[in-house]
C-alpha positions, -999 to 999 in steps of 0.1 A, spaced: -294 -574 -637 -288 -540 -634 -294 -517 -605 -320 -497 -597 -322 -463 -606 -332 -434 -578 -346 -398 -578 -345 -378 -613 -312 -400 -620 -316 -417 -651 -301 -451 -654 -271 -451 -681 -272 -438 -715 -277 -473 -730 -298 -487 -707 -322 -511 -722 -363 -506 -714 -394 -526 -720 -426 -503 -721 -458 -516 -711 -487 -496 -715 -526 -501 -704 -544 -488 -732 -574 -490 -711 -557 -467 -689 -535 -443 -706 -546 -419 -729 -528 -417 -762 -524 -377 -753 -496 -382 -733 -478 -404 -759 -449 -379 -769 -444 -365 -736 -443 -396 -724 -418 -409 -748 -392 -380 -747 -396 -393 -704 -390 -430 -708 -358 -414 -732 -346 -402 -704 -337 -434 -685 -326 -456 -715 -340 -469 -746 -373 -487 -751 -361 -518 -769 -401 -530 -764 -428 -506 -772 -464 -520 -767 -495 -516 -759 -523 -536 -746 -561 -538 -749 -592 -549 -769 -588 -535 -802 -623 -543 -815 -639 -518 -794 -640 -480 -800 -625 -467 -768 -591 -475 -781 -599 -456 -813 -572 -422 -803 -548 -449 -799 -549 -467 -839 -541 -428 -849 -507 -427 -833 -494 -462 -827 -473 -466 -862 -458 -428 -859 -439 -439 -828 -430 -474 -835 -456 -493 -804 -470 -520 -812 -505 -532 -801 -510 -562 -786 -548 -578 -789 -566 -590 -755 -601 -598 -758 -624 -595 -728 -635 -627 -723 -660 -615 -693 -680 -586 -684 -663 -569 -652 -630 -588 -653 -601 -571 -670 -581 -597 -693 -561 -572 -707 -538 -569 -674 -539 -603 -668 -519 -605 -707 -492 -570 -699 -486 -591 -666 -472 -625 -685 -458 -608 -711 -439 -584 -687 -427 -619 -666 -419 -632 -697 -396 -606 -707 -380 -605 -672 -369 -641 -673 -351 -630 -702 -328 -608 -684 -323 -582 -715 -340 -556 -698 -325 -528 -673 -358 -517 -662 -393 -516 -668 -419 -486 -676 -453 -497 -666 -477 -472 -683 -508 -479 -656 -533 -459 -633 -544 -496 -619 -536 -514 -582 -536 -542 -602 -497 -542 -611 -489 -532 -579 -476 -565 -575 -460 -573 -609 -440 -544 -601 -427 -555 -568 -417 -585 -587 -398 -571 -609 -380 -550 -581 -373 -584 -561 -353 -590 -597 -328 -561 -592 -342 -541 -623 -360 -509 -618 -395 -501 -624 -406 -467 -641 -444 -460 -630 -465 -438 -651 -503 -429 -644 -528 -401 -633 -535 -389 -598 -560 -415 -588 -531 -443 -593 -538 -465 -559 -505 -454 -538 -501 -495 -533 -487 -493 -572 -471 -461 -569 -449 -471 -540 -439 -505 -558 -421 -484 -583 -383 -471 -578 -393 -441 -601 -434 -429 -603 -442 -402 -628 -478 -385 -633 -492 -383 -667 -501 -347 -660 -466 -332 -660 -460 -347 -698 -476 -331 -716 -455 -304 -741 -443 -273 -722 -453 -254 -753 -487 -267 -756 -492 -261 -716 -480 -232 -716 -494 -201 -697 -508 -178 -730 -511 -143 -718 -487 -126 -693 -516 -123 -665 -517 -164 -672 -477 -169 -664 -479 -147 -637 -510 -166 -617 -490 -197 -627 -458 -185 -612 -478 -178 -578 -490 -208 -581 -459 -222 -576 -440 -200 -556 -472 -211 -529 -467 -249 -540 -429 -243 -531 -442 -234 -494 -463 -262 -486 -455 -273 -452 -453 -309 -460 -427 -301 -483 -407 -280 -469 -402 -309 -439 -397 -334 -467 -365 -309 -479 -351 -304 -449 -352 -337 -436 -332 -351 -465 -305 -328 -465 -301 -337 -429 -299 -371 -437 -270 -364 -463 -252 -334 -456 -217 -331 -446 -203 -319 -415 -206 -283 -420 -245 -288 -433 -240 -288 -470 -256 -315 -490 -253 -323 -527 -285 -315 -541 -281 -345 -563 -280 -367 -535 -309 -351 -523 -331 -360 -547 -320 -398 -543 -323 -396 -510 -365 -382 -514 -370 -405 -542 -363 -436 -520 -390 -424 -497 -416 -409 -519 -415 -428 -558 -434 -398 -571 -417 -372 -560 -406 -348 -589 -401 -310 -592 -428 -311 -615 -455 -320 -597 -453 -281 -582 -447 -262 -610 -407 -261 -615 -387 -277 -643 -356 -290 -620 -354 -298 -584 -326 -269 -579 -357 -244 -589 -379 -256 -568 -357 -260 -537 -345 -223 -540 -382 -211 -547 -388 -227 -511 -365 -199 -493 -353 -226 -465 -317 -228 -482 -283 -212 -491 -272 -225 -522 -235 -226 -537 -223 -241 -571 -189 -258 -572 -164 -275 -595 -151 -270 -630 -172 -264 -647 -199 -250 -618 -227 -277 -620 -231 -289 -585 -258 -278 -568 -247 -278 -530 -274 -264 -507 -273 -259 -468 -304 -252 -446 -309 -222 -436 -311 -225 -393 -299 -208 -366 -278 -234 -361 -262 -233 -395 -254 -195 -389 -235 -205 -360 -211 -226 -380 -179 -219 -393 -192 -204 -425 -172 -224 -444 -184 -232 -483 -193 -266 -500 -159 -282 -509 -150 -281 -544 -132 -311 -546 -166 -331 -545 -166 -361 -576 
């Protein structure tokens, strides 16, 4: 079994995925955003999608299934108020764990319900990939290694601010969101927690280090492409670039207490 991925580090190129998706809670909006996401951490080797197919809520779903390769998977609801179709992505996704092909798992879902299933699969060894709107219960959101909300999916170009005035309220937007108090003590408690002796932490580790803590975490979520944007946009730390060629981010808070130090840079001998 492989291990499990953390923060916005994928697991290896090749890494094999099975994707589950809720059909009853997932809109088919989100499918290409959400594809070029699950890209990011492997290959889907399983694509498919569960729900009732005989009834018309499902209907944006038929349109786009066969353009990207997913295939549905029929559950009929055999009772008013009880939801069979989880009850079939959850022994189907068991199934597919006991074959051990799989690296990890992206569960497509804003229910509580897999909450468990996921933990499961953690207890395996392989990693679980989240994927749901805001309301997701934090009990499922927290069973994943990796949790990502629909929201931030979507195309850049079709989210887009339109006018100038628009990309400048956006940009406020999140330089405030960079601020946020909560934030900021999640940031500087992390590079604490893995900075070296003269204060500077890779900002790769970082990012590990949050996504252990908080599954949802992402850069994203405040209105920056990449972690390294975001972090700078906050103001709380210096930031250097080392090795050959200069692509880690090293960042060191910036305290009293840090400008009491030596002064000395990040080392550039860092792997």
């Amino acid at each position: 079994m492989a291990a499990h991925a953390t923060g916005d580090q994928p697991h290896e190129k090749g890494a094999t995925l099975a994707l589950l998706i809720d059909g009853d809670n997932a809109s088919p909006r989100i499918v290409t955003g959400l594809l070029a996401e699950v890209a990011k951490y492997g290959v889907a080797g399983v694509r498919r999608i569960y729900g009732d197919w005989t009834k018309p809520n499902l209907g944006g779903w038929k349109d786009c299934l066969l353009e990207h390769s997913i295939q549905p998977i029929q559950q009929f609801a055999y009772t008013t108020g009880k939801n069979a179709t989880d009850g079939a992505m959850i022994i189907d996704a068991m199934d597919l764990l006991y074959t051990a092909r799989f690296d990890g798992f992206c569960i497509v879902s804003s229910d509580s319900d897999f909450a468990r299933l996921a933990a499961r699969i953690r207890e395996q060894g392989v990693t679980v990939y989240g994927f749901g709107e805001r309301k997701t219960p934090r009990p499922f959101v927290t069973a994943c290694d990796k949790f990502v909300y629909v929201d931030v999916l979507n195309a850049p170009d079709a989210e887009a601010p339109a006018t100038p005035a628009d990309r400048e309220e956006a940009n406020a937007k999140a330089t405030m969101n960079a601020k946020d108090r909560t934030l900021l003590a999640l940031l500087r408690s992390a590079i604490i927690d893995v900075c070296d002796e003269n204060g500077w932490a890779d900002l790769g580790r970082v990012g590990s280090h949050i996504a252990k803590q908080s599954p949802e975490f992402d850069a994203r979520n405040y209105g920056f492409a990449r972690l390294s944007d975001l972090i700078e946009a906050s103001g709380i730390v210096d930031i250097e670039r080392v090795g050959d060629p200069r692509k880690i981010v090293m960042v060191r808070l910036k305290t009293s207490e840090n400008k009491q130090r030596t002064g000395n840079s990040p080392k550039t001998d860092r792997p």
